[in-house]
N, CA, C and O atoms as a GROMACS GRO file, in nm:
protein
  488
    1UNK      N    1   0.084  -0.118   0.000
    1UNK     CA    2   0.000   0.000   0.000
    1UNK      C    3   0.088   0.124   0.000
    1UNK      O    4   0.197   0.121   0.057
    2UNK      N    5   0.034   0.260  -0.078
    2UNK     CA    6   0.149   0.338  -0.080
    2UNK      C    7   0.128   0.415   0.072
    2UNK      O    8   0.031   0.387   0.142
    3UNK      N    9   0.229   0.516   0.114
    3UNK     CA   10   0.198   0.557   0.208
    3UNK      C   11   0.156   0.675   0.212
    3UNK      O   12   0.207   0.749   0.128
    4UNK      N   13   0.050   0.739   0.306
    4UNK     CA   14  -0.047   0.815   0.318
    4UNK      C   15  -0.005   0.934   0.294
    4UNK      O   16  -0.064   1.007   0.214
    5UNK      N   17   0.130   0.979   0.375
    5UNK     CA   18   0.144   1.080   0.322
    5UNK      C   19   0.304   1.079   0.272
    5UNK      O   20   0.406   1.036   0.326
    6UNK      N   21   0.276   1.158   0.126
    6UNK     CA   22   0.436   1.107   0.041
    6UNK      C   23   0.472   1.279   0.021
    6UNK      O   24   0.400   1.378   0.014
    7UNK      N   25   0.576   1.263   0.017
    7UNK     CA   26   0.672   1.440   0.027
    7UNK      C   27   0.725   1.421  -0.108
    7UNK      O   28   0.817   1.340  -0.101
    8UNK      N   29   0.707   1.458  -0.216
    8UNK     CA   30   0.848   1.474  -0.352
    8UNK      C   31   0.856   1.591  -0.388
    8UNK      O   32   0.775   1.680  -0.360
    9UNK      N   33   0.977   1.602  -0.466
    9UNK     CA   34   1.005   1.744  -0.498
    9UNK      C   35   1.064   1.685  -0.615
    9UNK      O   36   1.105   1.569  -0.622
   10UNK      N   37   1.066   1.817  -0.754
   10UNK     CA   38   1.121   1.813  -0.845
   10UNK      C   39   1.260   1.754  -0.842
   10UNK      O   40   1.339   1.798  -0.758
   11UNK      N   41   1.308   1.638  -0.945
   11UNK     CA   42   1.388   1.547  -0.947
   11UNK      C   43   1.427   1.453  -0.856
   11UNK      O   44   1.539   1.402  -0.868
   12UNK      N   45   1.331   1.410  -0.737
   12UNK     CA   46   1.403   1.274  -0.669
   12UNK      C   47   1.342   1.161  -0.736
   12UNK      O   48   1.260   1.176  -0.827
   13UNK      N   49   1.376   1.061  -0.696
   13UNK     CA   50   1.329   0.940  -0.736
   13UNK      C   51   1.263   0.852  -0.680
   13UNK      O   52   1.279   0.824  -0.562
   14UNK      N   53   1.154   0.776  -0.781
   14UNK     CA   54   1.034   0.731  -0.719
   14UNK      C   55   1.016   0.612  -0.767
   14UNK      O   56   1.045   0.586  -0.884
   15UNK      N   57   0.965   0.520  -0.681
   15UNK     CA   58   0.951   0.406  -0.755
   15UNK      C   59   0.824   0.328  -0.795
   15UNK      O   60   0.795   0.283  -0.685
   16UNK      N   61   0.750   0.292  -0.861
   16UNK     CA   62   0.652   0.225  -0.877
   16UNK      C   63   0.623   0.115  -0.815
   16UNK      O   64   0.703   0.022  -0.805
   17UNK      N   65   0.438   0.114  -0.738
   17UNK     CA   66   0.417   0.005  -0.648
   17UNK      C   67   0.298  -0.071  -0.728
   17UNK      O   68   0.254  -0.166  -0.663
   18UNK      N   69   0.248  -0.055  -0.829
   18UNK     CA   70   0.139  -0.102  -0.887
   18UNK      C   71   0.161  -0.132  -1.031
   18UNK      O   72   0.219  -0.047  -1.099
   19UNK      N   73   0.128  -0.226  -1.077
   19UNK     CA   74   0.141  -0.239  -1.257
   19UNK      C   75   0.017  -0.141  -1.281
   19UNK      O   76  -0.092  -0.146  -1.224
   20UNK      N   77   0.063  -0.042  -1.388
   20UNK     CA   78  -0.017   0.020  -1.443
   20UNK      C   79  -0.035   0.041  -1.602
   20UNK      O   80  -0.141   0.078  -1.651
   21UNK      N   81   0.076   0.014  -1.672
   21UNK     CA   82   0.093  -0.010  -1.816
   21UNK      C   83   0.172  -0.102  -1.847
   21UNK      O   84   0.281  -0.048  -1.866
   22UNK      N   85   0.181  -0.239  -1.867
   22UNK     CA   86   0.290  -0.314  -1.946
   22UNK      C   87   0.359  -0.297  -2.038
   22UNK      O   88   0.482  -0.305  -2.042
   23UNK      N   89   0.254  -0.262  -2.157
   23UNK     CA   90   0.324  -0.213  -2.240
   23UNK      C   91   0.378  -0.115  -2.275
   23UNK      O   92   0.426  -0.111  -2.388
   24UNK      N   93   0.388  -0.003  -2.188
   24UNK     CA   94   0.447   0.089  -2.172
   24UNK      C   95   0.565   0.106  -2.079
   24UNK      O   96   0.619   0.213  -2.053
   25UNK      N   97   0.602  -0.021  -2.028
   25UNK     CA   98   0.685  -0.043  -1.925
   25UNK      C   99   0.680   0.036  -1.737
   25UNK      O  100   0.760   0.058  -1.646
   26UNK      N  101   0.516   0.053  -1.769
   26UNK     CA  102   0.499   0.112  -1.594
   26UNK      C  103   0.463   0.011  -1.552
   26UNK      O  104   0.346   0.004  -1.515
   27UNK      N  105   0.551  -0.109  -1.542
   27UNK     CA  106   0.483  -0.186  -1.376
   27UNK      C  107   0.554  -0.177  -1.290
   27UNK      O  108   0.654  -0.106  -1.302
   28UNK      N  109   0.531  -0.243  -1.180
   28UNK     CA  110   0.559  -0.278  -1.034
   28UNK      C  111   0.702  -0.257  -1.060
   28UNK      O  112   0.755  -0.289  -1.166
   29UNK      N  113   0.793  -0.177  -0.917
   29UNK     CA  114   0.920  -0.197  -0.907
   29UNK      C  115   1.044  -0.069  -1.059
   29UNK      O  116   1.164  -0.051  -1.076
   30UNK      N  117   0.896  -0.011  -1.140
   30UNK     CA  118   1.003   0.108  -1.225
   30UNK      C  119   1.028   0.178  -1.164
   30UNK      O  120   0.951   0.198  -1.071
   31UNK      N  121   1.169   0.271  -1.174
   31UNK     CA  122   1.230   0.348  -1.076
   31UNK      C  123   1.216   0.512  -1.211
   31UNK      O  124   1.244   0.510  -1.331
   32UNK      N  125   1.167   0.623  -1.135
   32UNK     CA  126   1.125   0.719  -1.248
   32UNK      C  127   1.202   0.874  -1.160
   32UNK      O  128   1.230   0.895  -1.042
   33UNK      N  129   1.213   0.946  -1.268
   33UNK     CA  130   1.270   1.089  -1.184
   33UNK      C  131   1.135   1.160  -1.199
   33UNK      O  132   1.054   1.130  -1.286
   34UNK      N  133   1.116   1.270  -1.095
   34UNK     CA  134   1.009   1.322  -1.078
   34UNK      C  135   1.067   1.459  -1.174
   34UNK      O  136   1.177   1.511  -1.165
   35UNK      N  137   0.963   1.493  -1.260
   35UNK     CA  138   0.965   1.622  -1.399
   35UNK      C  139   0.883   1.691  -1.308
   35UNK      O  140   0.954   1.718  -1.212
   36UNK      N  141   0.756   1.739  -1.287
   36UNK     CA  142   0.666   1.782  -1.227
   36UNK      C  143   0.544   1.733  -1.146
   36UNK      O  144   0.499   1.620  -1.168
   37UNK      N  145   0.487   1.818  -1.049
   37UNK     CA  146   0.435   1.756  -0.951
   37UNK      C  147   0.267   1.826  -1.010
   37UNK      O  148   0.271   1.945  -1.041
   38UNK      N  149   0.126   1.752  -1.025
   38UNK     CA  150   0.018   1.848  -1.009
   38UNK      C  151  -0.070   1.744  -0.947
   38UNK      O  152  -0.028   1.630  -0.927
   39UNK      N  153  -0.187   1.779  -0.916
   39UNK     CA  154  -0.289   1.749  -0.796
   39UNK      C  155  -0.325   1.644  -0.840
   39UNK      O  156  -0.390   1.579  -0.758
   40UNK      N  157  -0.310   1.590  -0.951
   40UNK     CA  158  -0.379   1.440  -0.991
   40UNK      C  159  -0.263   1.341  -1.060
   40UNK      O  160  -0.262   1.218  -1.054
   41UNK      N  161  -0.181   1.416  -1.117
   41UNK     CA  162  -0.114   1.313  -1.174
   41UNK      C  163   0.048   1.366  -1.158
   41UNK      O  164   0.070   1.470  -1.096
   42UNK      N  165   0.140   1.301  -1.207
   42UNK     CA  166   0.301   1.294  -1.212
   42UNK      C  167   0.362   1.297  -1.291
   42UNK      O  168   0.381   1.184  -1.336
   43UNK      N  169   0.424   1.395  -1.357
   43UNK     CA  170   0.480   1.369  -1.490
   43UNK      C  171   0.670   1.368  -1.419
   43UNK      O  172   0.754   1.432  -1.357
   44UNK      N  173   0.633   1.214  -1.506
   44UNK     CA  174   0.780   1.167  -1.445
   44UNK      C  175   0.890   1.093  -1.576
   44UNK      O  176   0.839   1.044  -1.676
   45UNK      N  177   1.000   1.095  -1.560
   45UNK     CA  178   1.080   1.023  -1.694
   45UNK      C  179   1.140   0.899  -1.612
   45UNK      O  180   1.204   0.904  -1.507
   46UNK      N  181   1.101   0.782  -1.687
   46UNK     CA  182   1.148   0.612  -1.674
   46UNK      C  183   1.298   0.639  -1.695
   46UNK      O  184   1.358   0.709  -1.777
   47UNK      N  185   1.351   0.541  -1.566
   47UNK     CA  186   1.457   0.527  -1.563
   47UNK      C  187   1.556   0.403  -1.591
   47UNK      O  188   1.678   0.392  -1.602
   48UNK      N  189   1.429   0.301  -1.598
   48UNK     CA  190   1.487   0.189  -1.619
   48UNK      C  191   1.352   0.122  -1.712
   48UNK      O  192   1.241   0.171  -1.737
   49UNK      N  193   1.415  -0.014  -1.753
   49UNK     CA  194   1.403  -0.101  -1.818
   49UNK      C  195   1.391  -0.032  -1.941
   49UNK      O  196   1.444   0.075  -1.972
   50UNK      N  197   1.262  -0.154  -2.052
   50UNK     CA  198   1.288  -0.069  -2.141
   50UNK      C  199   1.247   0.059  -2.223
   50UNK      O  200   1.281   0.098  -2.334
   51UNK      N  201   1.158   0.111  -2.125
   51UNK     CA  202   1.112   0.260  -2.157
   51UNK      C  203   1.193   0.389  -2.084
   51UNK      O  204   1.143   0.494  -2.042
   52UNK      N  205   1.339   0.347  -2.081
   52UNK     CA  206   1.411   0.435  -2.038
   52UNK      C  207   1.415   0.590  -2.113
   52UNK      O  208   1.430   0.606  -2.234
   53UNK      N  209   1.404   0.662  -2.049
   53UNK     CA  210   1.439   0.835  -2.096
   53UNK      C  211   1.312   0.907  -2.137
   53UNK      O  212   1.286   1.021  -2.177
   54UNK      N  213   1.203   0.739  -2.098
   54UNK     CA  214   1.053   0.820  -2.196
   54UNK      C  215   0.931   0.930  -2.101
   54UNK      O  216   0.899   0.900  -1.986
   55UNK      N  217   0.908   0.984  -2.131
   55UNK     CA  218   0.808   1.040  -2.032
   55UNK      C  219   0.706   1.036  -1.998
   55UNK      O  220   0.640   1.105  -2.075
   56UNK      N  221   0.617   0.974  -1.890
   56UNK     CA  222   0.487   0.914  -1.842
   56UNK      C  223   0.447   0.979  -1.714
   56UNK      O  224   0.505   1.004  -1.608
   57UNK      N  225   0.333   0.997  -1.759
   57UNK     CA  226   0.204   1.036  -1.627
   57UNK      C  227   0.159   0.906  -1.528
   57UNK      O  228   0.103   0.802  -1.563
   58UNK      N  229   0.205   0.948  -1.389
   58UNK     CA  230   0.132   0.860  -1.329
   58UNK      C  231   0.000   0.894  -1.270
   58UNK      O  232   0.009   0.964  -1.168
   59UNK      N  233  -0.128   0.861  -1.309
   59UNK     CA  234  -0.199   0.913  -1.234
   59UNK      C  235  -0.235   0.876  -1.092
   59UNK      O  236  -0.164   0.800  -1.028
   60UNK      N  237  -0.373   0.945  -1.031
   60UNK     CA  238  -0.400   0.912  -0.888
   60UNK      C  239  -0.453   0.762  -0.888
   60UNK      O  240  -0.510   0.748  -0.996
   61UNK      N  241  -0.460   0.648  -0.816
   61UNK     CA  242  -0.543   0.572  -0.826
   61UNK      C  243  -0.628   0.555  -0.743
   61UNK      O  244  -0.627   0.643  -0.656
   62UNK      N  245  -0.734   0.448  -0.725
   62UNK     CA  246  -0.860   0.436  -0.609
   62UNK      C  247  -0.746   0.312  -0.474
   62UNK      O  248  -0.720   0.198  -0.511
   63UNK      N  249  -0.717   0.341  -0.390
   63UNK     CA  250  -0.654   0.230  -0.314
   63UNK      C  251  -0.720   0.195  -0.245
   63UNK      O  252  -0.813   0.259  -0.196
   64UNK      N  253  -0.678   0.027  -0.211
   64UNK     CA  254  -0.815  -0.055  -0.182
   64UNK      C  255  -0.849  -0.041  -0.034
   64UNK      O  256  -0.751  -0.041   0.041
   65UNK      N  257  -0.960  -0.030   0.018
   65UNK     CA  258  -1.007  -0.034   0.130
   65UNK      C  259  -1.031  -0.146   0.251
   65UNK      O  260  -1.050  -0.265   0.226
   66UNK      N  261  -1.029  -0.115   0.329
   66UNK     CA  262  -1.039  -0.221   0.479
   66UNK      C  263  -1.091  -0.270   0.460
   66UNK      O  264  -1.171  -0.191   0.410
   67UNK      N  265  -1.158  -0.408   0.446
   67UNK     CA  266  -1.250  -0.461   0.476
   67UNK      C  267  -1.355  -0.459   0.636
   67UNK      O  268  -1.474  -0.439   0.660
   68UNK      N  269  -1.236  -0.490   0.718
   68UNK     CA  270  -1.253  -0.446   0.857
   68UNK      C  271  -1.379  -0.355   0.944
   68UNK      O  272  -1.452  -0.369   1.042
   69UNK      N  273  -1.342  -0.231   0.807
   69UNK     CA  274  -1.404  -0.133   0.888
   69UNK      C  275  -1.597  -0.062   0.824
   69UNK      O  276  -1.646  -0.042   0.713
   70UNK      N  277  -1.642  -0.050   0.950
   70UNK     CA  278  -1.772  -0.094   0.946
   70UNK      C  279  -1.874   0.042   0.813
   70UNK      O  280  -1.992   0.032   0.780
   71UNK      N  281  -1.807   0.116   0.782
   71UNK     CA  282  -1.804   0.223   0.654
   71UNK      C  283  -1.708   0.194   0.572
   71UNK      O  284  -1.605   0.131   0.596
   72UNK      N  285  -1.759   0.260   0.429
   72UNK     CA  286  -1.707   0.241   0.277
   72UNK      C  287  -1.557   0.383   0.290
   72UNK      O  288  -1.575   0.504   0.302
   73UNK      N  289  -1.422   0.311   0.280
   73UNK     CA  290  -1.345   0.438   0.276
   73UNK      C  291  -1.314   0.454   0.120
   73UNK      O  292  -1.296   0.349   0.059
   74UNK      N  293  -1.309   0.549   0.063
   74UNK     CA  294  -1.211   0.556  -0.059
   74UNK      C  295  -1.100   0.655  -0.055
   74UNK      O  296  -1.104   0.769  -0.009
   75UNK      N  297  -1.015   0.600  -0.104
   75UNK     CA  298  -0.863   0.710  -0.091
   75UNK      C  299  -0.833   0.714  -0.269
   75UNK      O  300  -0.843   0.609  -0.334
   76UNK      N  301  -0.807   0.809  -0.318
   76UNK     CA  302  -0.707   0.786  -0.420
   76UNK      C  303  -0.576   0.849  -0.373
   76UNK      O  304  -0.554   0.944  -0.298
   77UNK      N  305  -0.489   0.763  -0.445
   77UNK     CA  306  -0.319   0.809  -0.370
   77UNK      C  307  -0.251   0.755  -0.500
   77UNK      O  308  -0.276   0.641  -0.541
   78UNK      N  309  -0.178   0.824  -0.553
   78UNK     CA  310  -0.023   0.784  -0.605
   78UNK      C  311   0.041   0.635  -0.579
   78UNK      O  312   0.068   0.588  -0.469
   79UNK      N  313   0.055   0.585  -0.680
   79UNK     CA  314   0.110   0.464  -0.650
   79UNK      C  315   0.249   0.467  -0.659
   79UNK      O  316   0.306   0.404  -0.748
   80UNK      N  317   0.317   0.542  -0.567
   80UNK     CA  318   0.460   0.522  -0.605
   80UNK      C  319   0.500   0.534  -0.408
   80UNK      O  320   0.433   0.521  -0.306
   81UNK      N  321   0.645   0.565  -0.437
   81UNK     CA  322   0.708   0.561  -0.324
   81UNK      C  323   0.855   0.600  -0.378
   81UNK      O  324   0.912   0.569  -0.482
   82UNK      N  325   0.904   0.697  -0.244
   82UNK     CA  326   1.055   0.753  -0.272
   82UNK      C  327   1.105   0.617  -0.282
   82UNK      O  328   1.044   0.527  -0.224
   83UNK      N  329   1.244   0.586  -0.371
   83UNK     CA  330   1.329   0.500  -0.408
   83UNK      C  331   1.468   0.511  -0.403
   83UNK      O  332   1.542   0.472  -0.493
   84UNK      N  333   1.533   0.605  -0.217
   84UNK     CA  334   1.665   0.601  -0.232
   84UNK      C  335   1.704   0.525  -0.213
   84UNK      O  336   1.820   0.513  -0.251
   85UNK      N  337   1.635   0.401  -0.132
   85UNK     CA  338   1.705   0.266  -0.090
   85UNK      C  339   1.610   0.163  -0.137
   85UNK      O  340   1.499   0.210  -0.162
   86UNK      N  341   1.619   0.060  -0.151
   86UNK     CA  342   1.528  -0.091  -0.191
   86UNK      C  343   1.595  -0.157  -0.153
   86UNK      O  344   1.713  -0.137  -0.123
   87UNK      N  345   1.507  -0.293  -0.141
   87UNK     CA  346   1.504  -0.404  -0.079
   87UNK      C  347   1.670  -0.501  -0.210
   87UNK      O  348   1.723  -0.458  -0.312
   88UNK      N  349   1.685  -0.589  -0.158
   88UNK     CA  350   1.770  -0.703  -0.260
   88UNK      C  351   1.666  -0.725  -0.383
   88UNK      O  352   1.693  -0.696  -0.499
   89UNK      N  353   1.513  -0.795  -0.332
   89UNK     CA  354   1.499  -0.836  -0.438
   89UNK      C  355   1.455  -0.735  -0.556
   89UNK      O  356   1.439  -0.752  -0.676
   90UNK      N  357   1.440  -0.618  -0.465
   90UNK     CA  358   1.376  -0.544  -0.563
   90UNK      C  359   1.436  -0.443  -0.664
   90UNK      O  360   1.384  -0.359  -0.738
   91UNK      N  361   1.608  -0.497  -0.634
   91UNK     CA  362   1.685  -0.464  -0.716
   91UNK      C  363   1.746  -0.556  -0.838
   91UNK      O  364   1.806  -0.532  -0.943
   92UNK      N  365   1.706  -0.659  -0.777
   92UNK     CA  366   1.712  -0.748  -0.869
   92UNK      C  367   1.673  -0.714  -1.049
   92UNK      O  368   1.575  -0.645  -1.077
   93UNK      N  369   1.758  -0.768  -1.152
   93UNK     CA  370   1.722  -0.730  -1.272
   93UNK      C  371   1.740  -0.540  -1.302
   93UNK      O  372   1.680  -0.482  -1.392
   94UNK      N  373   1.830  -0.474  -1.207
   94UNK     CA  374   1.811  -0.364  -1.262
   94UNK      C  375   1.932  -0.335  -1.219
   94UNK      O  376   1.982  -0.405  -1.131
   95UNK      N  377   2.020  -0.198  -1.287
   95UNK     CA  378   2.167  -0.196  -1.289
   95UNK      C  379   2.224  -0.059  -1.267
   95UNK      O  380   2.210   0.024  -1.357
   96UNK      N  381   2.279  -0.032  -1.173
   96UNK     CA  382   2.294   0.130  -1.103
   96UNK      C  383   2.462   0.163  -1.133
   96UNK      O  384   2.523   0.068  -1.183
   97UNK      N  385   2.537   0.284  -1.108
   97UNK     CA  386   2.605   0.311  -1.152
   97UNK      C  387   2.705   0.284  -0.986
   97UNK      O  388   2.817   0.240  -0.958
   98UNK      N  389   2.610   0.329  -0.924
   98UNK     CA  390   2.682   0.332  -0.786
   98UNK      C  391   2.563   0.249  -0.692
   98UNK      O  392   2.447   0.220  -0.724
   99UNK      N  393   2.625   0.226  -0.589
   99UNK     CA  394   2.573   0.159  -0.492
   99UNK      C  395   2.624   0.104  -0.323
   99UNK      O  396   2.739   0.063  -0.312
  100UNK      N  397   2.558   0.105  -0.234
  100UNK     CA  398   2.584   0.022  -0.110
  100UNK      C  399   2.466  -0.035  -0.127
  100UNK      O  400   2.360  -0.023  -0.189
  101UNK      N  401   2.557  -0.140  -0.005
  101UNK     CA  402   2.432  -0.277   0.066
  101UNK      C  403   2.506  -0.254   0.221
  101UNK      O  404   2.622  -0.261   0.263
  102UNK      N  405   2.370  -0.222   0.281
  102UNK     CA  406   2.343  -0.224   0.416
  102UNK      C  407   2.343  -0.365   0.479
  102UNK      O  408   2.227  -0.398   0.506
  103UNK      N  409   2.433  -0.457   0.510
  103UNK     CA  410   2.378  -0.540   0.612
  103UNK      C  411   2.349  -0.576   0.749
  103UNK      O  412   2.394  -0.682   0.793
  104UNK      N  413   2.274  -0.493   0.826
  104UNK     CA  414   2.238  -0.503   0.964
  104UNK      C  415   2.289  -0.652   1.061
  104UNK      O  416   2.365  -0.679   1.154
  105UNK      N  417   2.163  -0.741   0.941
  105UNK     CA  418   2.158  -0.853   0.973
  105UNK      C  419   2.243  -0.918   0.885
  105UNK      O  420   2.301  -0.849   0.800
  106UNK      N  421   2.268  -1.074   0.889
  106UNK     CA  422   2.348  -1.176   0.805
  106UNK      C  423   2.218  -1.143   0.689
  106UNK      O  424   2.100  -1.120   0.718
  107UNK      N  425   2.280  -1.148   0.542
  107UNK     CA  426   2.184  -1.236   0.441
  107UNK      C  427   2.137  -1.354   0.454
  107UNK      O  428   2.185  -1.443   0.524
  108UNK      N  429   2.036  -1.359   0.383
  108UNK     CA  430   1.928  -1.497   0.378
  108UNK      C  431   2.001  -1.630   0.340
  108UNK      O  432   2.020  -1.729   0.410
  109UNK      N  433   2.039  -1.603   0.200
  109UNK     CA  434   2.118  -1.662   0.178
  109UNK      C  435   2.252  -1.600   0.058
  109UNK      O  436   2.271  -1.483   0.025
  110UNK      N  437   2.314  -1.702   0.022
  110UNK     CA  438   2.463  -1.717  -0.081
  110UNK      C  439   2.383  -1.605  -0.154
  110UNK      O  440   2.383  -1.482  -0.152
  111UNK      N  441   2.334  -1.676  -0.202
  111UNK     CA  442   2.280  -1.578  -0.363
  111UNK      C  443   2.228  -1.444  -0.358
  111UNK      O  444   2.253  -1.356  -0.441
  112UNK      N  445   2.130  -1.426  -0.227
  112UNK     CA  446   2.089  -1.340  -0.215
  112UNK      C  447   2.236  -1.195  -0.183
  112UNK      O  448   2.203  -1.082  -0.218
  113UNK      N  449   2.364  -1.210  -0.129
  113UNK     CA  450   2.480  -1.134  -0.114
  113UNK      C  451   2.520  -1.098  -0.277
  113UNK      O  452   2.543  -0.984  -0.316
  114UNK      N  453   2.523  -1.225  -0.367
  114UNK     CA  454   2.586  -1.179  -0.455
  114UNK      C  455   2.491  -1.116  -0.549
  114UNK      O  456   2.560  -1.069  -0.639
  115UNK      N  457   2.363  -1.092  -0.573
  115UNK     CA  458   2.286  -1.059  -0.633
  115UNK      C  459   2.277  -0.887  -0.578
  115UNK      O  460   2.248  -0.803  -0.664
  116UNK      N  461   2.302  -0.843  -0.438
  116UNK     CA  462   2.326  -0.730  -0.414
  116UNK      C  463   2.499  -0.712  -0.408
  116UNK      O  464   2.518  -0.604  -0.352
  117UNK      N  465   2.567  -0.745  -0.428
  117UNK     CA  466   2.687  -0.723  -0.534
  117UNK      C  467   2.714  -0.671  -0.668
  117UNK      O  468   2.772  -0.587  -0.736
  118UNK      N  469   2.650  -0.754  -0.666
  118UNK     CA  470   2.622  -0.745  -0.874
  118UNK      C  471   2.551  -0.664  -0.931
  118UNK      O  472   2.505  -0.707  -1.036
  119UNK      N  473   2.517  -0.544  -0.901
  119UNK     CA  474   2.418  -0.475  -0.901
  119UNK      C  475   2.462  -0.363  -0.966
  119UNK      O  476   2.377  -0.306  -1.034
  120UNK      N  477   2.566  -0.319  -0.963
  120UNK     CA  478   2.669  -0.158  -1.042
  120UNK      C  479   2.763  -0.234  -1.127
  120UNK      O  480   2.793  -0.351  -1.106
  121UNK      N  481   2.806  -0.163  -1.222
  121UNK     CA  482   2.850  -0.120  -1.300
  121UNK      C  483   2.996  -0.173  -1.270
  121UNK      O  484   2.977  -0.203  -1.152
  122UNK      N  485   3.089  -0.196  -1.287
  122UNK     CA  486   3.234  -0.212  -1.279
  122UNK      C  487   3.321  -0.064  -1.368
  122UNK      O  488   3.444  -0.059  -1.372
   0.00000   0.00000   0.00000
């Protein structure tokens, strides 16, 4: 779920939490620079895969509601999220110029170390 309340400013980076175009290369996990900010939508440029350098609107979406709770909520919110840090896997398949890996804890496993290794550029 994205979070309720999101802060961006012209040029940080954001990452996508929802498939919203395939064929346009907006799903889950694209990492985009923020162009401009307006009340409904995002005009942002793809940074990765293969709609790199292109420029796409993200709009607001409907996010899904509690079941839980005993009234109908509706939110629309942005499906994204700042992207200075990610998870291993969710770097997986994508290739940065620079980089650290934080390990607090031990890794999961073998693969999972070298897969956040492998991740920049030589």
């Amino acid at each position: 779920m994205p979070p309720h309340c999101l802060k961006l400013k012209i040029g940080c980076v954001i990452m996508l939490l929802r498939n919203l175009d395939l064929k346009a290369g907006l799903c889950n996990g694209t990492r985009m620079n923020v162009s401009a900010l307006q009340n409904n939508y995002i005009d942002a440029e793809v940074l990765t895969g293969v709609s790199g350098g292109k420029r796409v609107f993200v709009p607001r979406i409907q996010a899904p509601s509690d079941s839980n709770l005993p009234f109908v909520l509706k939110r629309r919110q942005f499906p994204v999220r700042l992207a200075y840090s990610m998870t291993i896997n969710k770097s997986q398949g994508q290739t940065f110029d620079r980089g650290g890996v934080y390990l607090k804890k031990p890794c999961f496993s073998h693969g999972q170390l070298y897969v956040a290794c492998s991740r920049t550029r030589a």
